[in-house]
Structures are given as C-alpha cells and as structure tokens.
N, C-alpha and C positions, 0 to 999 in steps of 0.2 A: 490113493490110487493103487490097484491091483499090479501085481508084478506082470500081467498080459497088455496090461491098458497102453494105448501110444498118446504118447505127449504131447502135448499142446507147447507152443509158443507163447511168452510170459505175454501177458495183459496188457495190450496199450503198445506192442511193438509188433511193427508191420515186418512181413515177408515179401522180398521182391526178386519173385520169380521167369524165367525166358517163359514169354517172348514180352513181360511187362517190364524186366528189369533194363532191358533195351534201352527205356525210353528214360527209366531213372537215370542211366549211366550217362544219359546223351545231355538231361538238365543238369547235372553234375559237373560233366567237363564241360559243357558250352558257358555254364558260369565262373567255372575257371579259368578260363582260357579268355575270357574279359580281363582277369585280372592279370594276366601273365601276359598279355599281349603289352600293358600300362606298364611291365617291369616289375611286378610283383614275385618276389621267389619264395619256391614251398616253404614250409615249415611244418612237421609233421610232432604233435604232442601229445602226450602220456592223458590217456582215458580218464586215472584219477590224478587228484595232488591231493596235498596237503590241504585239510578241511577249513583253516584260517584264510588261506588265498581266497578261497570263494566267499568267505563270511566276511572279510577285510575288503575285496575288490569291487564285489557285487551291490554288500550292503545290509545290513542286521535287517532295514526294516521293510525289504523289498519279499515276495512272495516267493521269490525262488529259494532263497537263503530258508525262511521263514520255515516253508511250508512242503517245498520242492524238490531239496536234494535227496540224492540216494548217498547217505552217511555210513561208513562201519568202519569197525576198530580189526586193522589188521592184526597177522600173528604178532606182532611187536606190539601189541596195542598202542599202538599209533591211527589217531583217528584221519581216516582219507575219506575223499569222496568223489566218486562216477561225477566229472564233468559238466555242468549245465550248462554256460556259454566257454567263447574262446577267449576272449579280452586280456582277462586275468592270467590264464595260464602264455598267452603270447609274452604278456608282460614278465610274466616270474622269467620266461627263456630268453625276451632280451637282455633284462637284469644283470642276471646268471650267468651268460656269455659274452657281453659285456658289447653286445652290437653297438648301443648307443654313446657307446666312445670311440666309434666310425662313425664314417659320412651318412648323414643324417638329410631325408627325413629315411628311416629303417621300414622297409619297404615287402611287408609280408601276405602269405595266402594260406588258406588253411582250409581242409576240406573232411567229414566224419563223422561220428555220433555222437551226440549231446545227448544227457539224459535229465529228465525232470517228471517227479512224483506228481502226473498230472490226470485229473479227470478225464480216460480216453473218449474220444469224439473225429470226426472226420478231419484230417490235418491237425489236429494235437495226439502227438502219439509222448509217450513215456522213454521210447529212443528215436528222439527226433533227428533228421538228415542235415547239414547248414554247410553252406559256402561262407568262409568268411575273410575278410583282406582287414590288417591295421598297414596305417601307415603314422611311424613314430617320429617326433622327436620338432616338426615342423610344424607352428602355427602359422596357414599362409589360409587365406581366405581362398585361392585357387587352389589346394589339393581338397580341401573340403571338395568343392564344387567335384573334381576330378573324380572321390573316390564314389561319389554319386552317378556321375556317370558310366562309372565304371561296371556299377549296378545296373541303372538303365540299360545299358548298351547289351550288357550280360542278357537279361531278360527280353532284351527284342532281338537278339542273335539266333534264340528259338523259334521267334515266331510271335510272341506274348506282347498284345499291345493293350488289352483291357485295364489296363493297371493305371492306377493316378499316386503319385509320390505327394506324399502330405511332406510339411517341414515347418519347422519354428526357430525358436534360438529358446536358449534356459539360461543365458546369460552368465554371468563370472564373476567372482570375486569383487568385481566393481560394483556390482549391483545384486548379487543373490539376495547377500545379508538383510538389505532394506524391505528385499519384497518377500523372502522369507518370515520376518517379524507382520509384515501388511495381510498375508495369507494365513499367517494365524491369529492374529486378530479378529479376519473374518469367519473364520472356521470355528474358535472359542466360543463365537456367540450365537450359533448354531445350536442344535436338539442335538448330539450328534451320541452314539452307542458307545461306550467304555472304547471296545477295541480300535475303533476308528476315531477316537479322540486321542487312543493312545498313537497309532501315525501320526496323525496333526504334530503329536508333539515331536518324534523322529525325524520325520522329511514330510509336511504337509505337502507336496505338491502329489506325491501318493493320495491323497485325498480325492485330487482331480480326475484321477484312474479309474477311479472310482466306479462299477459296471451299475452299481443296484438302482434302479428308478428314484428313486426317494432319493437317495444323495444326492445324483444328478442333478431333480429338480433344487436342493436346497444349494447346493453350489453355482449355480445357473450363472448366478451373477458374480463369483468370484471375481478379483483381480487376477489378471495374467501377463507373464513377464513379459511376454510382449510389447506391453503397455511400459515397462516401467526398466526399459533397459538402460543402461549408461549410453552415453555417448560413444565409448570405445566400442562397447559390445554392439552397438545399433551398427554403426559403421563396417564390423565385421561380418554382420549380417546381410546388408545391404549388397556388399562385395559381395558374397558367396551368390545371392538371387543375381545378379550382375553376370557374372560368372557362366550360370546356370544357362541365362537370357542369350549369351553369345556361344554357347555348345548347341541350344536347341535342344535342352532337356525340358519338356514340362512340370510345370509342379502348381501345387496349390498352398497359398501358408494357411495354415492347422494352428490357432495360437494355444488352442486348448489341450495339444497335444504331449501326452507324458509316456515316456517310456519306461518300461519294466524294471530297468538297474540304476542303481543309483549315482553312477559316477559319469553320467552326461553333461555336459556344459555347453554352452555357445550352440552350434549347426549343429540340430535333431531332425531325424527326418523318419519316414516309415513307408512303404511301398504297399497300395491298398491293394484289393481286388475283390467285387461286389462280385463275382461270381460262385465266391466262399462259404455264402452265409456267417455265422457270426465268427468262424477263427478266418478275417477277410485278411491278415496281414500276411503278405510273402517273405518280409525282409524291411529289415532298419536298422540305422547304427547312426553315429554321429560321434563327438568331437569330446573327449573324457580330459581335464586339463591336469585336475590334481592326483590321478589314479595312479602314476608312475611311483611321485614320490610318498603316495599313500604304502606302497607295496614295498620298499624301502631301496628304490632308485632314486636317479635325479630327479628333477623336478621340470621334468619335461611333456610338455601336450603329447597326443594324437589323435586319430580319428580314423573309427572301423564302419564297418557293418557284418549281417548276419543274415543272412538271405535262406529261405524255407526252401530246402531239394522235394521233400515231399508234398508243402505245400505249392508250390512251382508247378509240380508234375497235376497234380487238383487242379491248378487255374490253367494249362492248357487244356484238360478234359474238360473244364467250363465253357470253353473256348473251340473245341470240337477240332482242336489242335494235337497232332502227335508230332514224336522226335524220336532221332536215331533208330537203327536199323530194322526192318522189319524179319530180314532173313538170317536165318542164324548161320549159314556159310553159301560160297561161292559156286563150289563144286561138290560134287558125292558120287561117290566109286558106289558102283554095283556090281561084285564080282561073285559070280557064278561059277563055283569050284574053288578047290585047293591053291592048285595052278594060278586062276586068275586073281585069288586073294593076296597068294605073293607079291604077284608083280603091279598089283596097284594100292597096296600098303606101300610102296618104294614110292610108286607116283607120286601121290599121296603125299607123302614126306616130305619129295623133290619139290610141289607145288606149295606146299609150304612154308618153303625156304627161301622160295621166289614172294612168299608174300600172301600167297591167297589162301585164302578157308575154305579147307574140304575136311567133311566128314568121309564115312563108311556105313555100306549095311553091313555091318555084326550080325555073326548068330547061325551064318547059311541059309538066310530066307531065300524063299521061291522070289522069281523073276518079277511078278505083280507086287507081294507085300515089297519088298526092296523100292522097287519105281512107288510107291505110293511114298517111305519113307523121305524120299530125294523129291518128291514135289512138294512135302510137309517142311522140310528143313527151308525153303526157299530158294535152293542152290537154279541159277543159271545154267549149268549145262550137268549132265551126266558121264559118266565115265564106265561104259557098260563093258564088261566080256568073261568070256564063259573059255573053258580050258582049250575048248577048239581053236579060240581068235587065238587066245598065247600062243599055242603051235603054230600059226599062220603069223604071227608078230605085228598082229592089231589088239588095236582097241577101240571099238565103238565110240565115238564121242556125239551126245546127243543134245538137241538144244532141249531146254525143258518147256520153252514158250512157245516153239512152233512145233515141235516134233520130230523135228530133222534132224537125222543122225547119220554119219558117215566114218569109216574106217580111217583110222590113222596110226599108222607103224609106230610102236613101242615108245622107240626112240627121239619120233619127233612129236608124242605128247604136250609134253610139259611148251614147247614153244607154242605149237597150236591152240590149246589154251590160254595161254598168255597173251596172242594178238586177238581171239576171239573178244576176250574180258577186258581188252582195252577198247574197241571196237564199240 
C-alpha cells in the first residue's frame, strides 16, 4: 500500500455506522436487558486469554479450536488468543474469583466481540457481535427452561417473531458413553475420508454436523441420542419441554441437532431463522455439565447461550423490521452570529443536563444550510436566533414538524422545551 492510500477495514469485520449503528445498539441492549430484567449481572471479560482455556473448554476436535482461532505469541512469548465464544472465559472468571463458593446458581451477562478465522459471508463475519448470559453451579430442569426464555423473550422484545427454536438433549454421563461406542460403530462402517474418520474417532457426533451432501446422505440413518437416553437424562429432558409448555415458549425437538463446541450435555437448543439463507442460526447455547471441572473448578453444571447482535439486526431486515432511534438528537441550536452562538452553547448544555440531545450548527452557516442540518439530524424543535433576538432576550423556538416557531425569553428556554418534548 502506498504511504497516500487510505485504509480499508480488515476482512470479514463489519463497520457500524449512524444512523445504522442505532439499530445495532437498540439489538444489543434489548437482548440484554432480557437477561438483566431475570437478575443477570454484567460481567465484562478480557478480549484474549490464555490459548489452553479455549483449546481445553471448546475442544481440540471442534472447528473453532481446529481451524478458527486468531492465535499469537505475545512479547513474553506467551501464546494468547482473540476470544471465539464466552463460555470458557466466563468460566476461568468464576473459577478465579471464587463466585461459586456463594450462593449458587452464579448468574451472569455478557455482551462484545468474538473473533473467528472465518470464511466472510452475510452474518459470518471474522468479529462477530453476541449477547450472552451463563447461569452456573445449578442443575434444575426449570433454569434450563428459564435461560431459553430469557432468549425468546430477548428476541420478541424487538419485534422478531420469524424465528423457531430447535432443541434436543446430548445426554450425560449415564448414557454418552454407550451411544458414543453405537455412533461409532456406525460411522467405522461407513466410506468415510481420512479426516472425517479422524473426528469419528474424537467426538463422532461432529460427524452429524457434518454440511457436505454425501455425508449427510451416508449418516441419514445414524443413531441419535435421542433415541438412546437414560432414564435420568429423558426425565430431565421432559421437564425442561414441560417447563417450556407452561411459559408459552415454542419450540420444535431437532434430534439431529449438534452444536459447534464440545462441552454441551443434557438441554441443547439453537434459535433458527429462514430468512438468513444458509448462516439461518441467531443464537443457541444449552447445558455444559463437566466444563467447570474440565477447566480446573468444581465439578459443577451450567447453562448459557450466545445469541448473534449482527445476525439479529439481518433477521429484522428479513423481516422489514427496524429498532432504536431513528433521530440522532432532540433539539438543534441554529445561531446566527457570535452573540447568539454564546448563548445557546449554555442552552445547549443546560438542556443537556436536563437530559435531552441537542446538537449545534458549527462552522457559521447561513440560515438555509443550518435548518437543512436540524431537519437531517431528526431533532423536534429548533432553537433559532441571530444577535438581534439576544439583544431583545429571545430565542426563536421552532417546531421542526409544523413549522411553527414563536419567541421565547432566554431565561424561560430550557423549561419551554422541556414541557414541549414531554407533550
């Protein structure tokens, strides 16, 4: 690149600019603010960590591990790595500060960029957006149920009702073992390619994941855990649809369904939406049992999810849906002279502090470019005057919707304002 050239933004990561970042912000906190309403408190965590967390919590033989991360050896050549989900990193900070030796289930929210070395395409970006809530330390067949709706509820708080929630169970300890030896048995006897036999031997049910035509049809008839859960785990599962049935969350069970990381058990679930094309998924998470003491905590359950801010903001536009504000402030000073730029910088300020968004036209534009500025910004009223009114101790106040604008003394601004833009 020539030392004149201007920069590009890296490959695969989106810019979200006013008056479209509006709408990012508004699927951002509206899904937050699901989980915060259920008693979920922030938790704000480090971009990278330690390159083991991810390769330990994720999973050697999952694609994000494999194929996905953004890896490098800091100045201490200490190898770290840019984030891919949150699960992990939630985990090392309960660990670590020892939340789960309080009251329990540990009840968190989490909201920022995730990164994965991914083929960019519409909603797969390389720094992907995610809301995401765990809730540790509790195996209760009703917080399953709970942190699903806490997703649901998230998503229809915008507006977004195209969506259908797939779920399964992947079962436990009671039962993996057996159906893990039965899914490879039937996978061995299979045509199957060096690298996808080498899964089979890893985590066969990665197999099921499996996108390419050809595998698909050869798996077709796989077994599925579904079929083949314990008692304990069926029962657990039952509960959870039970659960589900008396909130009024829809759902469809998916049995063929496999999620991306390795450390899911019991209640899996994923949030679809056909108006995506093929990256159709907004968000899924479900119920991680041995993850804690994988990472070298107790040996305690929980269950998150991971919900797509960018994908989210795609399936409203599928939907011919928008969010959050369209106006980028309330009010906007147009002052004409020296004079009248003093004294409505103070308004300005004053209106502020009361709470409301006012810009300014900068610069000393003429009367016309100014009022063109203050219908562009979306502001409700105007704040007009020229060094004559200060001498005379007005200020024009003008509606921007009707056109009507009337003198009002310095002084009593900032209140007339105020009952206008309640009004």
């Amino acid at each position: 690149m020539s030392d004149s050239a201007a920069f590009q933004g890296p490959k695969g990561v989106p810019d979200y600019l006013p008056p479209d970042s509006a709408q990012f912000v508004a699927v951002r906190d509206g899904l937050l603010d699901a989980a915060r309403r259920a008693g979920y408190g922030d938790i704000e965590l480090p971009i990278f960590e330690d390159t083991a967390l991810f390769a330990r919590g994720v999973g050697e033989s999952t694609d994000v591990v494999s194929k996905e991360m953004y890896t490098f050896a800091d100045r201490g050549e200490r190898s770290v790595t840019l984030r891919p989900e949150g699960t992990a990193g939630v985990m090392r900070a309960v660990i670590q500060h020892g939340l789960d030796r309080g009251a329990l289930p540990v009840k968190l929210c989490y909201s920022g960029p995730f990164f994965r070395y991914e083929r960019p395409q519409a909603g797969r970006y390389r720094q992907l957006q995610q809301v995401g809530i765990e809730a540790i330390g509790v195996d209760d067949p009703a917080l399953d149920a709970e942190v699903i709706a806490v997703a649901d509820a998230g998503f229809r708080s915008l507006g977004l009702d195209g969506f259908r929630l797939e779920i399964t169970s992947l079962g436990d300890d009671t039962c993996r073992p057996a159906y893990r030896q039965l899914l490879q048995d039937f996978l061995f006897k299979l045509d199957l390619d060096e690298a996808t036999r080498k899964r089979a031997e890893i985590n066969p049910l990665r197999v099921l994941d499996d996108k390419r035509p050809d595998v698909r049809a050869m798996t077709a008839d796989a077994p599925v855990m579904l079929d083949h859960l314990s008692e304990s785990a069926k029962a657990h599962f039952d509960t959870v649809l039970a659960h589900l049935d008396a909130l009024g969350v829809p759902y469809v069970v998916n049995p063929r369904m496999v999620r991306g990381l390795d450390y899911y058990t019991k209640t899996t679930f994923e949030f679809v939406h056909d108006g995506l094309g093929a990256q159709s998924g907004i968000g899924g998470g479900g119920r991680y049992d041995g993850l804690m003491s994988q990472l070298g905590g107790q040996d305690l359950s929980g269950i998150g999810f991971g919900l797509g801010v960018d994908r989210t903001v795609l399936a409203l536009a599928a939907e011919g849906k928008s969010v959050g504000a369209t106006s980028r402030v309330d009010v906007f000073g147009v002052p004409l002279g020296e004079q009248a730029k003093s004294v409505l910088v103070v308004l300005a300020a004053k209106l502020r502090a009361a709470g409301v968004r006012v810009d300014l036209a900068y610069g000393d534009r003429g009367l016309k470019g100014a009022m063109r500025a203050a219908d562009r910004s979306g502001a409700v009223l105007a704040l007009v005057a020229g060094d004559r009114d200060i001498e005379a101790g007005t200020v024009g106040v003008k509606n921007l919707g009707s056109g009507e604008q009337v003198d009002v003394a310095v002084d009593s601004v900032v209140a007339d304002v105020l009952s206008r833009l309640s009004n």
